[in-house]
C-alpha positions in Angstrom: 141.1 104.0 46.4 142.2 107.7 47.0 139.3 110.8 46.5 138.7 113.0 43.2 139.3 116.3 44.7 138.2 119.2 43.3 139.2 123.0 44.1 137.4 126.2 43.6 137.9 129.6 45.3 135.8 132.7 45.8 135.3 135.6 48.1 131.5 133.9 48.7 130.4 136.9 50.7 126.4 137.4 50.7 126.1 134.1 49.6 123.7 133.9 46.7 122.2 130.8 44.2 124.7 131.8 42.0 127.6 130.6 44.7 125.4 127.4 45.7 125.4 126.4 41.9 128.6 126.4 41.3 129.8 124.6 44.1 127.5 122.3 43.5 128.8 121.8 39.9 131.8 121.3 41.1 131.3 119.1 43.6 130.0 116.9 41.0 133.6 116.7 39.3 134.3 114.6 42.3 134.5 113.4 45.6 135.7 115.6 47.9 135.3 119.7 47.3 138.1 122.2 49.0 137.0 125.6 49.2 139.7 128.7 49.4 137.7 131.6 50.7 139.7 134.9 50.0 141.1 136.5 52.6 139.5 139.6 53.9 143.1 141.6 52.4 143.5 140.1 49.3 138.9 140.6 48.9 140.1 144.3 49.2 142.7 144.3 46.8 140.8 142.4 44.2 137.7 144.2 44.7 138.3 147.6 45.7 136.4 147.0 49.0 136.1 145.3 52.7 133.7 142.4 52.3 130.4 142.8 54.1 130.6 138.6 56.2 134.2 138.9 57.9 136.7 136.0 56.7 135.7 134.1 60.2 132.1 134.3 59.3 132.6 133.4 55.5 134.6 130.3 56.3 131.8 129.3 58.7 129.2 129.8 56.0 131.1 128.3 53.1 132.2 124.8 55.9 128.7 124.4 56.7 127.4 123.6 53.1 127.1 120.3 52.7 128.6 120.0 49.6 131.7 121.3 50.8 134.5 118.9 52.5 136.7 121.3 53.8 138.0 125.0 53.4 140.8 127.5 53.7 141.8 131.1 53.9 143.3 131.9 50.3 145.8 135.0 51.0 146.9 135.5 47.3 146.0 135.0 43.6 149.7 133.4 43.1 149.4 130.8 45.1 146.9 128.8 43.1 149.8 126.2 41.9 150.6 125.7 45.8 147.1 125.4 47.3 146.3 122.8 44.1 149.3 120.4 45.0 149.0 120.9 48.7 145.4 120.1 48.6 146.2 116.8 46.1 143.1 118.6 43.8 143.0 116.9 40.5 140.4 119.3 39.4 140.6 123.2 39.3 136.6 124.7 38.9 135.8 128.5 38.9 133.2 130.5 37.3 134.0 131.6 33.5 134.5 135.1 34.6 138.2 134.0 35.5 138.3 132.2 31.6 141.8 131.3 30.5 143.3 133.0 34.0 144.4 130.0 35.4 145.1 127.3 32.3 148.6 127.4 33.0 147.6 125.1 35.9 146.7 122.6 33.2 150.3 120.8 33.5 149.1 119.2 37.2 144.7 119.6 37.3 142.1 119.4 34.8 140.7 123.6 34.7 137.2 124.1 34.5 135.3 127.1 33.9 131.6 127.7 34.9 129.1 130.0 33.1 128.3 132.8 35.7 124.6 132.1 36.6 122.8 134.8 34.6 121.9 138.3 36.8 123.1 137.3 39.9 126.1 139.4 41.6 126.6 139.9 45.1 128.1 143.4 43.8 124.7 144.0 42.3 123.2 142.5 45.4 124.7 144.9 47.8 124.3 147.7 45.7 120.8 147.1 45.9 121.0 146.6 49.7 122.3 149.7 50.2 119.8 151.5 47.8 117.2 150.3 49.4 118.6 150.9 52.6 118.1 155.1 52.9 
């Protein structure tokens, strides 16, 4: 009997509750969770900014949870369709702040969207940092 794999992606840098939560909600959706974390180039061109954890280090963070079976660097935003059938995931879950983005993916996953855990951002979060910082 083959595995209910699931896919999410994410830059996961700072790791925060909200990032735990939802891979832990999608882990539920099945039996094995793949993890693309974005690469370092394609965090800056989303984002506007470097992250602060180095792809290396964010890959190590993200492979360590236990709730995550394995991960990959994720170098662009179009190749969601490839990473889903390499990876054999039958489910697609992200957070709702990506709602309707990737329903054209429909045709070969079930897509799932989150709701964002309420006041947590790892923007805000290192915005504070820094605040606080001086």
């Amino acid at each position: 009997m083959s595995k209910r794999t699931v896919i999410t992606f994410g830059t996961f840098d700072v790791l925060h509750v909200g990032h735990i939560r939802v891979l832990d909600r999608a882990r539920a959706l099945g039996d094995r969770l793949v993890v693309g974390v974005s690469a370092d180039q394609l965090n800056i061109s989303k984002k506007g900014r470097a992250p602060v954890f180095s792809q290396d280090e964010r890959l190590e963070i993200v492979g360590s949870l236990r709730v995550v079976d394995e991960v990959f660097v994720e170098e662009s935003l179009e190749l969601k369709r490839d990473y889903v059938i390499h990876y054999g995931a039958a489910v697609l879950a992200m957070g709702n702040d990506w709602e309707g983005k990737f329903d054209y993916l429909s045709d070969i996953c079930e897509v799932v969207y989150f709701p964002r855990t309420p006041s947590v951002s790892t923007t805000a979060l290192i915005e504070h940092i820094a605040a606080t910082a001086g």
